[in-house]
C-alpha positions in Angstrom: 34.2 -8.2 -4.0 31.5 -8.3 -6.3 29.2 -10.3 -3.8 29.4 -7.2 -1.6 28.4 -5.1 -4.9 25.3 -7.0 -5.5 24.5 -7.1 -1.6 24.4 -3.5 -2.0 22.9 -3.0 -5.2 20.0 -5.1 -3.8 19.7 -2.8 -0.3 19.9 0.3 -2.7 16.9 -1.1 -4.9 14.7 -2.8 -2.0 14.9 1.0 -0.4 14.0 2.7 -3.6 10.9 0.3 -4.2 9.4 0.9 -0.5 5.9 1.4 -0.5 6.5 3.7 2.5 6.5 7.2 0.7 5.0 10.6 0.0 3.6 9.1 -3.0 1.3 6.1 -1.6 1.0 8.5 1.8 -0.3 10.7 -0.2 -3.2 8.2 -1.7 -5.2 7.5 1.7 -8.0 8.9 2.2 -10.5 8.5 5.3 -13.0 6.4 4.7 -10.9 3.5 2.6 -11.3 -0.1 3.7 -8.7 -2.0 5.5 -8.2 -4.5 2.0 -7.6 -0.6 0.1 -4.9 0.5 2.6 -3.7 -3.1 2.6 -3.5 -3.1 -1.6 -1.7 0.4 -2.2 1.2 -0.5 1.2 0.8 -4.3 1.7 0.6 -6.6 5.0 1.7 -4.3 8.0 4.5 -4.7 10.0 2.3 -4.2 13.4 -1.3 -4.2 14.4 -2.9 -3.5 17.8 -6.7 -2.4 18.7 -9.2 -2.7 21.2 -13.3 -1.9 21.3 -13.6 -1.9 17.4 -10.8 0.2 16.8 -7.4 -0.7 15.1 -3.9 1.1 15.2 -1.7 -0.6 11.9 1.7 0.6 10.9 4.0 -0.3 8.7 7.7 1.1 8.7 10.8 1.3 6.6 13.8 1.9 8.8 13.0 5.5 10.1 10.0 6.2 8.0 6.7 5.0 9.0 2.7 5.7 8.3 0.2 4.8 11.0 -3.1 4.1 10.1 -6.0 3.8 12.6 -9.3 1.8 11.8 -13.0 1.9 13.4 -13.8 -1.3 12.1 -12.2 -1.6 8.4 -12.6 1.9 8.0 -9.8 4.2 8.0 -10.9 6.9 10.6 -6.8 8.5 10.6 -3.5 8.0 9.4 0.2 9.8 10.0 3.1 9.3 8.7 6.8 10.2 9.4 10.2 10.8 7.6 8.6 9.9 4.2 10.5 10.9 0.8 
């Protein structure tokens, strides 16, 4: 029994210390490099682009933010089901 405790203890506090919130959403700005973006939310889960420009997103079960590069330049970003 208390294996499943700490199984769920740990969930609980990798959730809690996601780097996928308001708070860090909240910090991008256009104009930031790719190493900035990369610094305040870490590796991304996904990266696709084409013709100099880059789509990146990184996700934390149903929340996500989306970042699109021209170049290393952060050109847009969205986000969903941040708290």
């Amino acid at each position: 029994m208390s294996m499943r405790i700490a199984a769920l203890l740990a969930c609980c506090l990798l959730a809690a210390c996601s780097k996928i919130n308001q708070d860090n959403y909240a910090k991008l700005k256009p104009g930031m490099s790719k190493d900035e973006v990369e610094r305040l939310l870490g590796a991304p889960d996904e990266c696709a682009g084409a013709l100099g420009m880059t789509s990146c997103t990184w996700t934390n079960g149903q929340s996500y933010i989306s970042v699109q590069y021209g170049g290393d330049t952060v050109m847009l970003f969205s986000g969903k089901g941040l708290k």
